[in-house]
N, C-alpha and C positions, 0 to 999 in steps of 0.2 A: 358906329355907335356915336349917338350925340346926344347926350343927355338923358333922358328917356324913350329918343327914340334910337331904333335901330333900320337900318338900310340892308335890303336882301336883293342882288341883283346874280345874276349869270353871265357868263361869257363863253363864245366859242370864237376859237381861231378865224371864224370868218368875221366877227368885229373887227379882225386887226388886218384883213386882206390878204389872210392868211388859208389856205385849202387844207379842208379838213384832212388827215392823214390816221393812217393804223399807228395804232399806238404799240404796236408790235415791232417797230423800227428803232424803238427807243428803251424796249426792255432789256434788262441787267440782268443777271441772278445771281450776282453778290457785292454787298456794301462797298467793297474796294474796285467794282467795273461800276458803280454808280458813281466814287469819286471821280475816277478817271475821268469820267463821260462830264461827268459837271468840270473840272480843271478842262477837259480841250476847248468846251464849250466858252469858258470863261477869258481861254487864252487867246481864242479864232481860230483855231487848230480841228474846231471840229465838222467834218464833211456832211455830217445828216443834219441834214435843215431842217427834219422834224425833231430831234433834242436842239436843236437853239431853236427854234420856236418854241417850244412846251417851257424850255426855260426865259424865256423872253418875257414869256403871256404870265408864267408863274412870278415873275419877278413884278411884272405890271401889278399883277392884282397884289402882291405885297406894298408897294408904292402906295396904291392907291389907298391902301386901309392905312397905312401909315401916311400919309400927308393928305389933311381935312381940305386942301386948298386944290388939287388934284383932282382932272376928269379921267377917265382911260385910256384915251387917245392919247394924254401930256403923260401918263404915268408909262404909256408903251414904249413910247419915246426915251421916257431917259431911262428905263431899262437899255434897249438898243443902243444907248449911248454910254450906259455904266459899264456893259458887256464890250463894245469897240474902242472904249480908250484905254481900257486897260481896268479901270477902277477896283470895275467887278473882283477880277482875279486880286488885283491889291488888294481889297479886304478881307478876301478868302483867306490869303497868306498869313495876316494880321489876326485873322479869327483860328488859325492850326497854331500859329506861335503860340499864342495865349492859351490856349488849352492845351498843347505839349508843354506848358512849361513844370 
């Protein structure tokens, strides 16, 4: 959204040279195996490449609506780089403290 306009775009995993995959690789069936799955993914700890990509590409397009300065390509990027330095999982930490407190 910019003023009165707004921007409508899609994306699929192969924007990001990414191979479509079943999204049945990556199902949960409960809140606390969807935590887990988001902390291994956050940590490097997690072995299915199709949840770090689904989180990767879901973090890009968060980037991308939050920074007006931002293409998809530079928002995948520092997903990919928020998720390997560690960052990601730091704010996750930072985000259960504050809400256990």
């Amino acid at each position: 959204i910019d003023g009165d306009s707004v921007r409508i775009f899609e994306m699929s995993p192969g924007d990001f040279g990414i191979e479509q995959s079943d999204m049945r690789n990556v199902r949960v069936s409960t809140s606390e195996e969807s935590a887990a799955l988001i902390r291994d993914v956050f940590s490097g700890k997690c072995e299915n490449s199709d949840a770090v990509n689904l989180v990767v590409i879901n973090a890009a397009a968060a980037i991308l609506v939050a920074s007006r300065n931002s293409d998809i390509s530079t928002a995948f990027d520092r997903a990919k780089e928020a998720i390997n330095s560690g960052a990601a999982a730091e704010k996750l930490r930072q985000l259960a403290d504050l809400t256990n407190r």
